[in-house]
C-alpha positions as CSV (number, residue, x, y, z in Angstrom):
1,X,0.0,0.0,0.0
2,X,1.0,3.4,-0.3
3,X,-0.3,6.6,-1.4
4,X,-2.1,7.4,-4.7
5,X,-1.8,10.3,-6.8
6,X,-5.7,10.8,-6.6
7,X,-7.1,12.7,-3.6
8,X,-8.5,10.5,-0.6
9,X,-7.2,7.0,-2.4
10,X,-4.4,4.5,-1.9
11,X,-2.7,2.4,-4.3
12,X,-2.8,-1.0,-3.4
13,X,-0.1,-3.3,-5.1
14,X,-0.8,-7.9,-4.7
15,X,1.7,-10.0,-4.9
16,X,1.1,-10.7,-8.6
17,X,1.5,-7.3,-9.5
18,X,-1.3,-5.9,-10.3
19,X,-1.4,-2.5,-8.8
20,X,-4.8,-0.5,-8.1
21,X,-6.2,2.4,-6.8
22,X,-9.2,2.7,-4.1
23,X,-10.8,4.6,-1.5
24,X,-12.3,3.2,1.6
25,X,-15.9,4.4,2.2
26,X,-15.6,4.3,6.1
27,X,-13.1,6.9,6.6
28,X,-10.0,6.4,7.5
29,X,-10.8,2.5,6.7
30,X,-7.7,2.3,4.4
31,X,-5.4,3.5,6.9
32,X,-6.4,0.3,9.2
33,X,-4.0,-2.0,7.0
34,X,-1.1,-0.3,7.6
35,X,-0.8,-2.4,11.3
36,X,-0.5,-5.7,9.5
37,X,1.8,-4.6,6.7
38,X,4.0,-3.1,9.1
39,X,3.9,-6.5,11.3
40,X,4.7,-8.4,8.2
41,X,1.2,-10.1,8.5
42,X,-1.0,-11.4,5.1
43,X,-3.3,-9.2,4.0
44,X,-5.7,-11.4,1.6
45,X,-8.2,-10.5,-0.8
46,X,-11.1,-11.9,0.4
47,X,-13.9,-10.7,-1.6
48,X,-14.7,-8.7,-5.1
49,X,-18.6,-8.0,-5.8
50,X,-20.2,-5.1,-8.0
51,X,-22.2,-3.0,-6.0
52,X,-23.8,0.7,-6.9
53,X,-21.2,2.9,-6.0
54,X,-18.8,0.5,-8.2
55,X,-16.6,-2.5,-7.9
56,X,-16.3,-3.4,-4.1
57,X,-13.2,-5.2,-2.6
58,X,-12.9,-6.7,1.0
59,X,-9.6,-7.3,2.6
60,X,-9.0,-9.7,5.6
61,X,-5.8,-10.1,8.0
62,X,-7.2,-13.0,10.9
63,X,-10.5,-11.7,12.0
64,X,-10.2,-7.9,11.0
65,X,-11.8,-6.7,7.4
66,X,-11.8,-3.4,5.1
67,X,-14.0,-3.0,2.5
68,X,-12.8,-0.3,-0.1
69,X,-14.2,0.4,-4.1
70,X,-11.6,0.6,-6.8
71,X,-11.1,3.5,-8.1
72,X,-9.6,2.0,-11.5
73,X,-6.2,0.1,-12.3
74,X,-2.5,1.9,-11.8
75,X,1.1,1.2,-12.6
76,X,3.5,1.1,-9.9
77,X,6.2,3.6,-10.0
């Protein structure tokens, strides 16, 4: 994870690669995973639906989850 070049986002990069951006619609909700990156825990993609506000992504690390909608796909730096 680390910051995104669009307002209120985060880029999120998986192990594959694939590197997107997304905002967390509970605030600060993004912000939560930094704990278990820092602590060198998993953080697994859990879940990908369509909802109305777009496509929505939820993020587990043991019993702790974050949903967040993608904003669109990025390159890493």
């Amino acid at each position: 994870m680390s910051p995104a070049p669009v307002e209120h986002s985060a880029r999120l990069v998986f192990a594959d690669g694939l590197s997107i951006l997304a905002h967390a619609p509970e605030h600060h909700g993004l912000l939560r995973l930094l704990t278990p990156l820092h602590h060198g825990s998993s953080v697994v993609l859990e879940r990908v639906e369509r909802g109305p506000d777009g496509v929505r992504i939820t993020l587990r690390w043991g019993h702790h989850r974050v949903v967040a909608v993608v904003t669109g796909f990025d390159q890493v730096d």
